[in-house]
C-alpha positions in Angstrom: 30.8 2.6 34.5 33.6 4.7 33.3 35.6 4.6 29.9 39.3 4.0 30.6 39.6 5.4 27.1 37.3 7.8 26.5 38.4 11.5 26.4 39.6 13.9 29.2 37.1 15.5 31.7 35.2 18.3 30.1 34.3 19.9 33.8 35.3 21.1 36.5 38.0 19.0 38.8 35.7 17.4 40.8 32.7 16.6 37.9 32.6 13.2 37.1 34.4 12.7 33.6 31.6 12.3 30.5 31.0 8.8 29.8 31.7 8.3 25.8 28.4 7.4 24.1 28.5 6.1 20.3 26.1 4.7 17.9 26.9 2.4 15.0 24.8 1.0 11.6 25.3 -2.7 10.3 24.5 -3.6 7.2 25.1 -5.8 4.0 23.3 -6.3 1.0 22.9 -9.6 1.0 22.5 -12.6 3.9 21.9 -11.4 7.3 25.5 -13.6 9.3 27.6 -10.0 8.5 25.3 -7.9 10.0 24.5 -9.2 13.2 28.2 -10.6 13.7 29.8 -7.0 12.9 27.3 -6.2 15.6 28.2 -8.4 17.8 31.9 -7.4 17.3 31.4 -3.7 18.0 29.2 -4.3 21.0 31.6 -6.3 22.4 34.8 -4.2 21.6 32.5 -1.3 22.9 31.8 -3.2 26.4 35.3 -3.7 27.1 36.4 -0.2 27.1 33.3 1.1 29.0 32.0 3.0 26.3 27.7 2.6 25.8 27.0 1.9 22.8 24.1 1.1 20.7 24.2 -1.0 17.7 21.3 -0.5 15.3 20.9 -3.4 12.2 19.5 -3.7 8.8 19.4 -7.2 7.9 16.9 -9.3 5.9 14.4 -9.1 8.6 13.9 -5.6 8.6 15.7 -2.8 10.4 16.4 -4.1 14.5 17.4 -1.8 17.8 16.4 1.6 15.6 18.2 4.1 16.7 16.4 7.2 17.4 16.4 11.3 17.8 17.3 11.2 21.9 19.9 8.5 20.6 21.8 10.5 17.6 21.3 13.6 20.2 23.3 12.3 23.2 26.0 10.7 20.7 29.8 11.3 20.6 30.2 9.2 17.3 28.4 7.0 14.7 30.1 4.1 12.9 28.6 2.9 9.9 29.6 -0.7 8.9 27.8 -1.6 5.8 27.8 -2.6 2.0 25.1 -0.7 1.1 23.4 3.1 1.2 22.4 4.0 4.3 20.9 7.2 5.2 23.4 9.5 7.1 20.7 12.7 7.1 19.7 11.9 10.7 23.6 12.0 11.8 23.4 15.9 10.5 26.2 17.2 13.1 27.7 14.1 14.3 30.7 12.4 13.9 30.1 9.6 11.6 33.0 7.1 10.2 31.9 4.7 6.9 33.6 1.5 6.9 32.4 -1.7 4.9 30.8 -4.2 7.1 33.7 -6.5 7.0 36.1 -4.0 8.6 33.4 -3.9 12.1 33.5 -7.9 12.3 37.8 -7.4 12.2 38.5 -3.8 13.8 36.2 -3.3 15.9 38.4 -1.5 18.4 40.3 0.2 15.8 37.0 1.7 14.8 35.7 3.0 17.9 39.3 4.7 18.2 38.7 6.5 14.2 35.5 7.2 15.3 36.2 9.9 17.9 38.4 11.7 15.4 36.5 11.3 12.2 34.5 14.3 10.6 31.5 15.8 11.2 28.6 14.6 8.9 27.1 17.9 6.9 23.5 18.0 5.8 24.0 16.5 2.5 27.5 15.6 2.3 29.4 12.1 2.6 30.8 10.4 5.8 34.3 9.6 5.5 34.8 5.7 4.3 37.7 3.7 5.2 38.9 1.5 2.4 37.3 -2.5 3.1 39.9 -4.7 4.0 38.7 -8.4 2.7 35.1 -9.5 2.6 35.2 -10.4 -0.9 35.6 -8.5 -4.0 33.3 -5.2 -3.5 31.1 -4.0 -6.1 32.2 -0.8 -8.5 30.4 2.3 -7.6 29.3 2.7 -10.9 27.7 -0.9 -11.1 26.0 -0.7 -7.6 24.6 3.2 -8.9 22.4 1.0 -12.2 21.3 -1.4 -10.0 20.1 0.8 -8.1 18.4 2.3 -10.7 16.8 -0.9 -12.0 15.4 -2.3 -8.9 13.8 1.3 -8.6 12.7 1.3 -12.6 11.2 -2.5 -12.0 8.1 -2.0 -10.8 6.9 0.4 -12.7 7.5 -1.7 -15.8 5.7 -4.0 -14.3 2.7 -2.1 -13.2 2.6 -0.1 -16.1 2.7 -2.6 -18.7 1.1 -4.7 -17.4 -2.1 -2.4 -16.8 -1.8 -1.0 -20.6 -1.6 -4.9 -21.5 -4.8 -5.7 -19.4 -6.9 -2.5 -21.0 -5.9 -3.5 -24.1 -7.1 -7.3 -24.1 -10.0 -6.3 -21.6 -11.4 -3.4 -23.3 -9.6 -2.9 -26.6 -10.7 -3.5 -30.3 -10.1 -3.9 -33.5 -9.7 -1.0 -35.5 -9.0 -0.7 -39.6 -7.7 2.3 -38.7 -5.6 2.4 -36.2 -4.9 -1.0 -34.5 -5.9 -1.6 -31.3 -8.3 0.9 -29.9 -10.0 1.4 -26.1 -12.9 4.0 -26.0 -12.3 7.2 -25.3 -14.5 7.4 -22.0 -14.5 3.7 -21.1 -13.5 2.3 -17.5 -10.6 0.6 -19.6 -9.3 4.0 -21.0 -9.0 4.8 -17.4 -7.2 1.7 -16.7 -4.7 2.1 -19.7 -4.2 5.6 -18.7 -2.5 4.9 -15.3 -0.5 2.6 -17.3 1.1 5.3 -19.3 1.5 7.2 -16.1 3.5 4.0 -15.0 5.6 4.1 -18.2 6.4 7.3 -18.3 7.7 7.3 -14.8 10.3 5.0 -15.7 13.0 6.3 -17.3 13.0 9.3 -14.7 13.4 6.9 -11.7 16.0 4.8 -13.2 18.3 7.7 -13.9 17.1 9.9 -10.6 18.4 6.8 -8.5 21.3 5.8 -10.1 22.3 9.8 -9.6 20.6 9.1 -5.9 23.6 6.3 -5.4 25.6 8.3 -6.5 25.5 11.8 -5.0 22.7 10.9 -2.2 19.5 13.4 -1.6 21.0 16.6 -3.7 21.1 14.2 -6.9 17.6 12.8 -6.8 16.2 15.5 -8.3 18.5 16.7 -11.2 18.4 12.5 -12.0 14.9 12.3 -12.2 14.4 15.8 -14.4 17.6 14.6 -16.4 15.9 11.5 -16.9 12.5 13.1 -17.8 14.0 15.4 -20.4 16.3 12.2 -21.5 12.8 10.7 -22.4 11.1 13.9 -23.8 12.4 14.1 -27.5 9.8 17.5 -28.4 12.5 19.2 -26.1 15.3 18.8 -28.3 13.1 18.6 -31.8 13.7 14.8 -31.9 10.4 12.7 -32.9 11.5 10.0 -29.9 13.2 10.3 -26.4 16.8 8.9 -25.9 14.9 5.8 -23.1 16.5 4.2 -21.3 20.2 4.4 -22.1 19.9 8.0 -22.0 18.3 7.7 -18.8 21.3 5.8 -17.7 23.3 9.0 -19.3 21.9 11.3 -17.0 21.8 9.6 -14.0 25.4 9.3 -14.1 25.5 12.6 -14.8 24.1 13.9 -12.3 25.4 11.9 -9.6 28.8 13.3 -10.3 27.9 16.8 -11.3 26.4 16.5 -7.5 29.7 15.3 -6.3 31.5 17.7 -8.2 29.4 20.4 -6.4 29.6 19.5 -3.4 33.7 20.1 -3.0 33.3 23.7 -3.8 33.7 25.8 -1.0 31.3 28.0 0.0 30.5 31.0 3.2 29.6 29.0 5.8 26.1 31.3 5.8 25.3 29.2 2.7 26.1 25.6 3.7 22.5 24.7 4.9 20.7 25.6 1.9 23.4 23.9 -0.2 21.3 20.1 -0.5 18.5 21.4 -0.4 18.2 24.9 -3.0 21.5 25.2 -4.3 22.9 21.8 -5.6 19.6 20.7 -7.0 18.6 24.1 -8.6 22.3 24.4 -10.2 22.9 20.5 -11.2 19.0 20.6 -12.7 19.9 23.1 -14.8 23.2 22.4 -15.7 21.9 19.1 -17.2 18.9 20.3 -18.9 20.6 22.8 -20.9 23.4 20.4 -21.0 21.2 17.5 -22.7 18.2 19.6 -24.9 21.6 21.5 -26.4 24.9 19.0 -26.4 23.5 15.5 -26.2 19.8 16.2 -27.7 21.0 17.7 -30.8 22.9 14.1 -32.2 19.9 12.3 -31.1 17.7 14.3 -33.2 20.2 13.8 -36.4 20.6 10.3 -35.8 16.9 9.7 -35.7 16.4 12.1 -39.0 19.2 10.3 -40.8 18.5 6.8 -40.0 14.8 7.3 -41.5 16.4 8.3 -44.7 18.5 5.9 -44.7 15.8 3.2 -44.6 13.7 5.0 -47.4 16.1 4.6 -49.2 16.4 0.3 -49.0 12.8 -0.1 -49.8 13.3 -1.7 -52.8 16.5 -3.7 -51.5 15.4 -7.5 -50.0 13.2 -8.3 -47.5 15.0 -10.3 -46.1 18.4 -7.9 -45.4 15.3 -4.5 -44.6 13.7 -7.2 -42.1 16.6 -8.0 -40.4 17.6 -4.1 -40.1 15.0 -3.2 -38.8 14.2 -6.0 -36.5 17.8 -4.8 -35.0 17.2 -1.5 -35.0 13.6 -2.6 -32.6 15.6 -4.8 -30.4 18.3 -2.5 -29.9 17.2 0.2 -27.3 13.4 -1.3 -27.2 11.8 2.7 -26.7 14.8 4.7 -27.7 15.5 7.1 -30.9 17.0 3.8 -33.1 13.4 1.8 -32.1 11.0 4.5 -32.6 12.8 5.0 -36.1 12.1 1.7 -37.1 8.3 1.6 -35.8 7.5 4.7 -37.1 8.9 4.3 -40.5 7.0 1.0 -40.6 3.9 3.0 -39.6 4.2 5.5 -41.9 4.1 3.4 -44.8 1.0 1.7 -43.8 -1.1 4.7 -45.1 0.6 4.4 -48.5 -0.5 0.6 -48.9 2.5 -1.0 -48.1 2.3 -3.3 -44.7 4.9 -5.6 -45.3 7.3 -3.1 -43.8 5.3 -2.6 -40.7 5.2 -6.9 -40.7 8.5 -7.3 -40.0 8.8 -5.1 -37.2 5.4 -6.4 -35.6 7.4 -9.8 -35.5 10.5 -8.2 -34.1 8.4 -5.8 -31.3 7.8 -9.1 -28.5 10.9 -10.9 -29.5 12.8 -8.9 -26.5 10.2 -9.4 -23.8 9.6 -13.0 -24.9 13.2 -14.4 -25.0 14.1 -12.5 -21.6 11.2 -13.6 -19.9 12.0 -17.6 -21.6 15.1 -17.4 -20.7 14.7 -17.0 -16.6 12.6 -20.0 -17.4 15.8 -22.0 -18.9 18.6 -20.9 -16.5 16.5 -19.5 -13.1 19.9 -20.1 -11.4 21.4 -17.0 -12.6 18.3 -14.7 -11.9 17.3 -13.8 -8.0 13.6 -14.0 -7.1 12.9 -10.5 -8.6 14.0 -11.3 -11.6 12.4 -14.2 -11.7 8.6 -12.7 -11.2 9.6 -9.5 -13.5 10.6 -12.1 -16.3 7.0 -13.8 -15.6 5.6 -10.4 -16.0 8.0 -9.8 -19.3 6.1 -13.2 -21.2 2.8 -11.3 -20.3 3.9 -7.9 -22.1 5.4 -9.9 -25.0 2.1 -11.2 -25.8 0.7 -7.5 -26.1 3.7 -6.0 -28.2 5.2 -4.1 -25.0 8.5 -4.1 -25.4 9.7 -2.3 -22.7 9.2 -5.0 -20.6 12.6 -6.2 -21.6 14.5 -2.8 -20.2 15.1 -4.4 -16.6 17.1 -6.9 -18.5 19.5 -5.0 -20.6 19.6 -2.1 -18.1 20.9 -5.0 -15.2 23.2 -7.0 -17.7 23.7 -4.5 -21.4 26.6 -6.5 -22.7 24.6 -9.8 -22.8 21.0 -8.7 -23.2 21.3 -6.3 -25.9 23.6 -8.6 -28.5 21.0 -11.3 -27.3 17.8 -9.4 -28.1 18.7 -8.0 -31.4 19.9 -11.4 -32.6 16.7 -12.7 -31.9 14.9 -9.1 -32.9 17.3 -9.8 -36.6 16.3 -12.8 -37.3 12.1 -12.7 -36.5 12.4 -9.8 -38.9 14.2 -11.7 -41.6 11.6 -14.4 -41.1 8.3 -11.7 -41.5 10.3 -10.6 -44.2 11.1 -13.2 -46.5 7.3 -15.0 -45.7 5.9 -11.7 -46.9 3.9 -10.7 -43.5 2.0 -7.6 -43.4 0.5 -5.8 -40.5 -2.2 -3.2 -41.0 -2.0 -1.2 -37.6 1.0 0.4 -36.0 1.2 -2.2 -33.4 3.2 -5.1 -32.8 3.0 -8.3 -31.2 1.1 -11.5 -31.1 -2.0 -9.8 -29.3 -2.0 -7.8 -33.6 -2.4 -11.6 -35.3 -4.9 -12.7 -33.2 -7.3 -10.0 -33.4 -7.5 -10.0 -37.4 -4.2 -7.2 -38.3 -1.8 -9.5 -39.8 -1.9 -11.3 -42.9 0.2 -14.4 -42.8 -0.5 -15.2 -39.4 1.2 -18.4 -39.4 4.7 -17.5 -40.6 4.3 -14.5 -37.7 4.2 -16.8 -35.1 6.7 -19.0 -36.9 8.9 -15.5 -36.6 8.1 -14.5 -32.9 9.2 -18.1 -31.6 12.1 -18.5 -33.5 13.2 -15.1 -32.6 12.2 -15.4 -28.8 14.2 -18.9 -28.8 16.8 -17.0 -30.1 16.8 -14.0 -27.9 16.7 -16.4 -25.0 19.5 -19.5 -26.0 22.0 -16.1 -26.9 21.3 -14.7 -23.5 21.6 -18.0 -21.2 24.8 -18.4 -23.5 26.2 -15.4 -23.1 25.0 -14.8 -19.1 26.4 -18.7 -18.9 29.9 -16.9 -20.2 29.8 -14.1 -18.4 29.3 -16.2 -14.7 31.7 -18.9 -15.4 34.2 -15.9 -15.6 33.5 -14.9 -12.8 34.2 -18.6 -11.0 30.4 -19.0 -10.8 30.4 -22.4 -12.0 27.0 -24.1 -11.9 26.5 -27.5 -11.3 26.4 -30.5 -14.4 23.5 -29.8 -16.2 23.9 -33.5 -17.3 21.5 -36.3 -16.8 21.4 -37.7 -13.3 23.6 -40.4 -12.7 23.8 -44.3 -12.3 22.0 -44.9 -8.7 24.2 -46.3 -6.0 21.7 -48.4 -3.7 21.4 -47.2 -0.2 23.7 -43.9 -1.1 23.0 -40.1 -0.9 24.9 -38.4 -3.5 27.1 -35.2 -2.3 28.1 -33.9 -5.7 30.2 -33.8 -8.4 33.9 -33.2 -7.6 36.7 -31.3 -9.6 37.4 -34.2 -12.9 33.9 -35.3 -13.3 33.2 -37.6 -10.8 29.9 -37.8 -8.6 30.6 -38.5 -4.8 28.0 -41.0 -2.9 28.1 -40.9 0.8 27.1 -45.0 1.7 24.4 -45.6 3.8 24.1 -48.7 6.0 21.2 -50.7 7.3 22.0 -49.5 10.7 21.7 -45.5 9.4 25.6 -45.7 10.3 27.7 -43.4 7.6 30.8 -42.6 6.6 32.3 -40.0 4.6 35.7 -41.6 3.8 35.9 -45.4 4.5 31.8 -45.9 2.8 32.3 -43.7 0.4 31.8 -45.0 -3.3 32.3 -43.2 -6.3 30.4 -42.7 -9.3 32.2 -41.6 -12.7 31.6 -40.0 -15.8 30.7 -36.5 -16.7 27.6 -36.8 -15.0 26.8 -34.3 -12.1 24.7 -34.0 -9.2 22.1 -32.0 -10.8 19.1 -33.6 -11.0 20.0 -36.9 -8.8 17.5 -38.9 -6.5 18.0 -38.4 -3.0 17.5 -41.1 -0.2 15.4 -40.8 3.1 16.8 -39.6 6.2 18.8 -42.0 7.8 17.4 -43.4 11.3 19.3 -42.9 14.7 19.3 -44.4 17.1 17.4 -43.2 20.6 15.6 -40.2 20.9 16.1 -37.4 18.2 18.1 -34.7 18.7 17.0 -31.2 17.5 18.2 -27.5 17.9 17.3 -24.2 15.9 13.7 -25.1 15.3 14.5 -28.5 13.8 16.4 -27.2 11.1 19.3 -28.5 12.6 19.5 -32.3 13.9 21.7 -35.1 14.3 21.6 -36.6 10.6 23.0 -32.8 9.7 25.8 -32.9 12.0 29.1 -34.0 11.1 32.5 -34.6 13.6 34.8 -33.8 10.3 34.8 -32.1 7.3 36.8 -33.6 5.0 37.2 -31.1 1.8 40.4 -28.4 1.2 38.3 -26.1 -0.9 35.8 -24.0 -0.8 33.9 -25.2 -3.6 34.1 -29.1 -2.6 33.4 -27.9 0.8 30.0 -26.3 -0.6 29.6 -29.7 -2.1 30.4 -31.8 1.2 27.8 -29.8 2.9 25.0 -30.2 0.4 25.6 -33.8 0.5 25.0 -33.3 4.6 22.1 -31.5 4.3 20.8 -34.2 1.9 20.4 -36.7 5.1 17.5 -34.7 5.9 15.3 -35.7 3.0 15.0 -32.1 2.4 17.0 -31.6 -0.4 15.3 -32.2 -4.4 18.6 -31.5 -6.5 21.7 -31.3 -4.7 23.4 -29.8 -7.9 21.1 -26.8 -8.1 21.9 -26.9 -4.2 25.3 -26.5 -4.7 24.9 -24.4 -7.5 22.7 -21.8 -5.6 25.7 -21.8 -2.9 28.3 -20.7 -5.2 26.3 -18.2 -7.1 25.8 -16.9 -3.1 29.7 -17.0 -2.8 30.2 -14.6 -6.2 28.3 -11.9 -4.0 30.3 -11.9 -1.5 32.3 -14.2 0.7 30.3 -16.0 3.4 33.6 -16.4 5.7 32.6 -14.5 9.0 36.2 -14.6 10.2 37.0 -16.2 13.8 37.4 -19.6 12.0 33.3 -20.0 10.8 32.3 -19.5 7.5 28.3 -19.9 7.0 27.3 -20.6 3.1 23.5 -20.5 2.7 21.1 -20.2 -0.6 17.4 -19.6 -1.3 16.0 -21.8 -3.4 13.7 -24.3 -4.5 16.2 -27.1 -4.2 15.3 -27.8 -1.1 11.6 -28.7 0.1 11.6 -27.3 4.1 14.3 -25.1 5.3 17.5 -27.2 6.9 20.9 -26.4 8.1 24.0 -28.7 8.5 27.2 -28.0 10.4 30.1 -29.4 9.7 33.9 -29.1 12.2 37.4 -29.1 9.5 40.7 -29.9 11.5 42.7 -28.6 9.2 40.5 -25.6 7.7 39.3 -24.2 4.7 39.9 -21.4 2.9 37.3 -19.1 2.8 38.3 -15.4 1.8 37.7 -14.6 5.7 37.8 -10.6 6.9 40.1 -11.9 9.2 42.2 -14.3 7.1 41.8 -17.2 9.3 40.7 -19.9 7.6 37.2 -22.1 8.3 37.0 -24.7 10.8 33.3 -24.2 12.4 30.7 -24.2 8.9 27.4 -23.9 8.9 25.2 -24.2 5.8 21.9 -22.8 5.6 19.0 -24.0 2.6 15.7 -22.4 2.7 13.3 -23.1 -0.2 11.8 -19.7 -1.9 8.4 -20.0 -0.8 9.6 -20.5 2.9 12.4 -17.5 3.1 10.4 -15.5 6.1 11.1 -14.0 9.2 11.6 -17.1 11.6 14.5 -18.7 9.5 16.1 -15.2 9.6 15.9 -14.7 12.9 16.9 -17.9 14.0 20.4 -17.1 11.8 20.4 -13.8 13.4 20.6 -15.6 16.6 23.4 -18.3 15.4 25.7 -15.5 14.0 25.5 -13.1 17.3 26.0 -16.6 19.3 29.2 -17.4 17.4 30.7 -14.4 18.2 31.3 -16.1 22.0 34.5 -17.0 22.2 34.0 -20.2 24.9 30.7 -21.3 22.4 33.5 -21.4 19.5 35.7 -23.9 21.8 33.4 -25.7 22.8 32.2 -26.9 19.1 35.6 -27.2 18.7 36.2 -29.5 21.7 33.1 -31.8 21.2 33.9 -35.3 20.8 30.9 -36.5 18.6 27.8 -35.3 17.1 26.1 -35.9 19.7 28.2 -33.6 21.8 28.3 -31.4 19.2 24.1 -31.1 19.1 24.4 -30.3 22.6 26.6 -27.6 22.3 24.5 -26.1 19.5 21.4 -26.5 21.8 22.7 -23.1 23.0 21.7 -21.3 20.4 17.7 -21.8 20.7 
C-alpha cells in the first residue's frame, strides 16, 4: 500500500515511490489509559495515510511491541509521545520529534506531518519537544530532575542502613570506649562494611541522576563525581561533606553545565566524541574545581565557626544548647551543620562531660522515626514506595541512622525539614533539661538499651515526643501543602449514622454524606431512592452493604471486574470531584470496596498527577489502594458531560473507574486496561455505549472488550 502523503519518488520514473516508514514511543509516568490510547491514535492516524508504522509502549506492564535495530534502521521518523525520559541513543541519526503524550492522543496526524521535517537526533543531544497542549498541569523540569534523583538514592538508603543496622544489633557490642563496636574480622564487620559501601553511594547517585534528567548520558558522570566530591569534606579541608543538599547542588549543576555545553558549536570532526570524552571530561572538571574551590571553601568556614560558636554556650541552659543542637542534627541529617553538632558532642565525651552528647543521642532517630510514623498516620499522601522506605526509616531510627530520613526531605524539603528539626528541637530540649548523658558517640534508642545512657527513661520520653512531633508537623504541613493543590482527601471524621439497606457514595460539597437506597428486590436508584445523611461526617470509614442481587443469570466482562451491579445507564454529577464520588459509590455495589472515602480520596490524589480525561468524550479515573478488597471497575454514561481537563477539551460522557487493591496491582488487571483503552479508541464501540438503552445493553456492548 502506497502513502498518498508520503514524500516524492526518490528513483527513477518508473521505480515505485518509497513507502514512508515511522516509529513512535508512548509513554506516561503514571496509569497505563495514555499510553495505549496515544497509541492507538497514532496507529490509526498512521493507517489512514498509508504510512507503516510501529508503535512501541512503556506502560505499567513493562515495555510492549519493542522496537528494534532493523526497525530504527529502515525508519523515516520517530515520534516520541511521553511524560517521561525515554532513551533517544538508539534514534542516533534519525529524525525524532518529542511531544508530551497528550499531544499523540489529539494530533496524531499533525504529528506524523512534524515528524518528517523535525531534526535529526545527535548522539547525545535532545529531540526537539513540542510544547503539551492540555493533559493536566506538567511537572517543572527542575522537580521531575530530584525525583529522579530520589527514587535512584532510595534503595541504597535502604540497603545500606539497613545492613549497618543489622551488623550492629547482630554482631555489635558494647564498648566503654567507643560505643557500639563489631570485630574487626567478624562475618558481621563484613556485613556492616557493604553497608557503608551502600551509604556512601548515595549522595553520588542522587546528584548524578538528577544531572542525568537533566542533561541525559553526558551528565551522569560529572553528577555522580560532583556528588562524590559534594560528600568528601577532606577535599576542601572541611571535617564533613556538604550530604545531601549539596548533592542536590551539584546535580543541578551539572545537568545544566551539560546543557550549556552542548549548544557550543563545534568541527563536525569532533561531534561524535562530544557525549562521550568531551562533555564529561570538561563538565567533571569544571565542577570539581568549581566545588573543592568556590562552594567547599564556605562549607569548611561554616562548619569551623559553628563549633566555636557552641563552645562557647556550654555554660548557657540546657535546655536553649539541647534544642540547638537537636536543630542543628535534624537539619541536614549527614551534612556540615549535623556533623558539627555530633562531633562536638563527641568531643566532649573524653573530657567527662556526656550530657552534651545526651541531647543529641535523643535528637539522632527523631528524623527517621517521625517520617517513617508519619506514612503510618496519613498513607494517603505517600505512594507504595514511600510507604515500604518509611517501614524501613522506623527500623534505622531504632539504630541511630539518620539518614534514613533523606528520601523524605530530598522528595518534599519545605515540609520535611521544618518538620524534622521541630521534632529534632524539642527531643533535645527534653535530654537537656532531664540531664541525659550518653557515653559513646552514638545516637539512638539501640545506645539506651545496651547500657550507654544514663537517664534512660527521660531518653525515650525525648525520642517519642520528638518523633510524634516530627511526624504530627509533617502530616500537617504535607496536609497544607496537598489541599493547595486541590488534593482534598476525604472526612477523616467518624463514620456516619447507618441508613438501613443503603450503600453510601460519599460526602458531597457542604458536608453531607450521599446513600444510594437499596430495595428488597436489589432495584436502585440514584435520584428518586436516594436519602441523605447530614452533618460533617464523611465517607471515610463507612460500612458498606453486600452486592445487590439481579435478577437472571449474571452478567460479567473484563475478567469479572466489571458486572451488572457496576454499571450504571446515567451519571448524574456536574463535577469532577462528585463524579469521583458517584463512581465510588458504584463500585461499592460490588462488596469490594472497605472505605469509600479513602476510595475517593486515592482517586483525587490520582487526578493531582495528572488528568485522567482521555479525550473523545471518556475519562477513566482509577487508584491503587487498599480500599478496596479485589480489583473492580464501574462504568458509568453522563448525558450532559463532565468536565474533565480532556487533551481534547471535550468533556466526559463514557467513565470508567478502575480500583485495584495494593497487594493485587499485577500484570492481568493492567493488561486488561491496556485492552479497554486501545478498544475505546473505536469510534462505532464509543456509539454504541452511547446508544445502549440499559445496563444490560450496555454489559453487552462492553462484552467486546474481553
Amino acid at each position: 500500500m502506497t502513502s498518498p502523503a508520503g514524500p516524492p519518488p526518490t528513483g527513477s520514473q518508473g521505480d515505485e515511490p518509497k513507502k514512508v516508514r515511522l516509529l513512535a514511543v508512548t509513554a506516561c509516568p503514571t496509569g497505563i489509559a495514555h499510553t495505549y490510547m496515544a497509541a492507538e491514535k497514532l496507529a490509526q492516524a498512521a493507517q489512514r495515510r498509508g504510512i507503516e508504522m510501529k508503535v512501541e509502549t512503556q506502560g505499567s506492564i513493562g515495555t510492549e511491541n519493542v522496537l528494534d535495530d532493523n526497525d530504527v534502521r529502515s525508519a523515516d521518523g520517530v515520534i516520541v509521545a511521553a511524560d517521561k525520559d525515554v532513551d533517544l541513543a538508539r534514534f542516533a541519526g534519525k529524525r525524532v520529534l518529542k511531544v508530551g503524550v497528550a499531544e499523540g492522543i489529539r494530533h496524531p496526524e499533525k504529528l506524523i506531518e512534524q515528524v518528517r521535517s523535525a531534526p535529526v537526533h545527535r548522539p547525545g543531544g535532545a529531540a526537539a519537544e513540542e510544547p503539551s497542549a492540555g493533559g493536566g498541569r506538567e511537572r517543572s523540569v527542575a522537580y521531575k530532575a530530584l525525583m529522579n534523583g530520589v527514587s535512584y538514592m532510595i534503595p541504597f538508603v535502604v540497603v545500606g542502613g539497613l545492613l549497618i543496622a543489622i551488623s550492629l544489633s547482630l554482631g555489635g557490642s558494647p564498648d566503654p570506649s567507643g560505643g557500639l563496636v563489631i570485630p574487626k574480622d567478624s562475618f558481621w564487620m563484613d556485613v556492616n562494611n557493604i553497608g557503608v559501601i551502600g551509604f556512601t553511594l548515595m549522595v553520588p547517585i542522587l546528584s548524578g541522576y538528577i544531572a542525568y534528567a537533566i542533561g541525559d548520558r553526558p551528565a551522569l558522570v560529572p553528577g555522580m563525581i560532583g556528588g562524590w566530591i559534594a560528600n568528601t569534606g577532606s577535599l576542601y579541608d572541611s571535617k564533613a561533606g556538604a550530604g545531601f543538599i549539596g548533592a542536590i547542588v551539584t546535580g543541578f549543576l551539572a545537568g545544566y553545565l551539560v546543557l550549556w555545553i552542548k549548544k557550543v558549536r563545534v568541527p563536525r570532526f569532533v561531534q561524535p566524541i562530544m557525549p562521550i570524552i568531551v562533555i564529561p571530561i570538561v563538565a567533571t572538571t569544571a565542577l570539581g574545581l568549581f566545588f573543592i574551590y568556590v562552594i567547599g571553601k564556605p562549607i569548611s568556614w561554616v562548619f569551623e565557626h559553628l563549633t566555636g560558636w557552641l563552645s562557647g554556650m556550654t555554660g548557657t541552659s540546657a535546655i536553649l544548647l539541647g534544642a540547638i543542637l537537636g536543630l542543628m542534627i535534624a537539619f541536614d541529617m549527614g551534612g556540615p551543620v549535623n556533623k558539627t553538632a555530633f562531633l562536638f558532642g563527641a568531643g566532649l565525651i573524653a573530657t567527662g562531660n556526656q550530657t552534651v552528647m545526651g541531647m543529641c543521642a535523643a535528637a539522632i532517630p527523631v528524623m527517621p522515626l517521625g517520617q517513617g510514623l508519619a506514612t503510618l498516620i496519613r498513607k494517603r499522601w505517600y505512594d507504595e514506595q514511600q510507604r515500604e522506605t518509611g517501614l524501613a526509616s522506623l527500623f534505622m531510627g531504632c539504630f541511630g541512622i539518620s539518614e534514613g530520613a533523606i528520601p523524605f526531605a530530598a522528595a518534599r524539603p519545605a515540609q520535611v525539614i521544618p518538620a524534622n528539626m521541630a521534632g529534632g528541637a524539642v527531643a533535645g530540649a527534653i535530654a537537656g533539661l532531664a540531664g541525659v548523658k550518653d557515653a559513646v558517640p552514638h545516637g539512638g534508642p539501640i545506645v539506651a538499651v545496651l547500657g550507654a545512657v544514663t537517664g534512660v527513661p527521660m531518653f525515650f520520653v525525648a525520642v517519642v515526643i520528638g518523633s510524634v512531633v516530627t511526624a504530627a508537623t509533617t502530616v500537617g504541613l504535607v496536609d497544607l501543602s496537598m489541599r493547595g493543590r486541590g488534593a482534598v482527601p476525604a472526612a477523616d471524621a467518624a463514620a456516619p449514622a447507618e441508613v438501613p439497606g443503603a450503600v453510601l457514595v460519599g460526602a458531597v460539597p457542604g458536608g453531607s454524606a450521599v446513600a444510594v437506597a437499596v430495595g428488597a428486590d436489589g432495584g436502585s436508584g440514584r435520584s428518586a431512592g436516594a436519602a441523605e445523611v447530614s452533618g460533617a461526617a464523611g465517607a471515610r470509614g463507612a460500612a458498606v452493604t453486600a452486592p445487590r442481587a439481579s435478577g437472571g443469570d449474571a452478567v460479567e466482562v473484563l475478567s469479572g471486574y466489571l458486572t451488572e451491579e457496576t454499571v450504571a445507564v446515567r451519571l448524574e454529577a456536574g463535577g469532577k470531584e462528585e463524579a469521583i464520588r458517584e463512581m465510588a459509590g458504584l463500585l461499592a455495589r460490588s462488596g469490594r470496596v472497605a472505605d469509600a472515602g479513602e476510595l475517593v480520596a486515592s482517586a483525587l490524589r490520582r487526578e493531582e498527577q495528572g488528568t485522567t480525561g482521555l479525550g473523545e468524550e471518556i475519562a477513566v479515573p482509577h487508584a491503587k489502594t487498599d480500599a478496596v478488597t479485589a480489583p473492580v471497575v464501574g462504568f458509568a454514561r453522563s448525558a450532559k458531560g463532565v468536565e474533565w481537563d480532556s487533551p481534547d477539551g471535550t468533556k466526559a460522557r463514557l467513565v470508567f473507574m478502575i480500583a485495584v487493591p495494593e497487594a493485587a496491582a499485577g500484570d492481568e488487571h493492567l493488561r486488561i486496561l491496556a485492552l479497554l483503552s486501545r478498544r475505546l479508541m473505536d469510534a462505532g464501540f464509543r456509539e454504541r455505549l452511547l446508544a445502549a438503552p440499559d445496563e444490560r445493553a450496555l454489559l453487552g456492548v462492553l462484552s467486546e472488550v474481553g
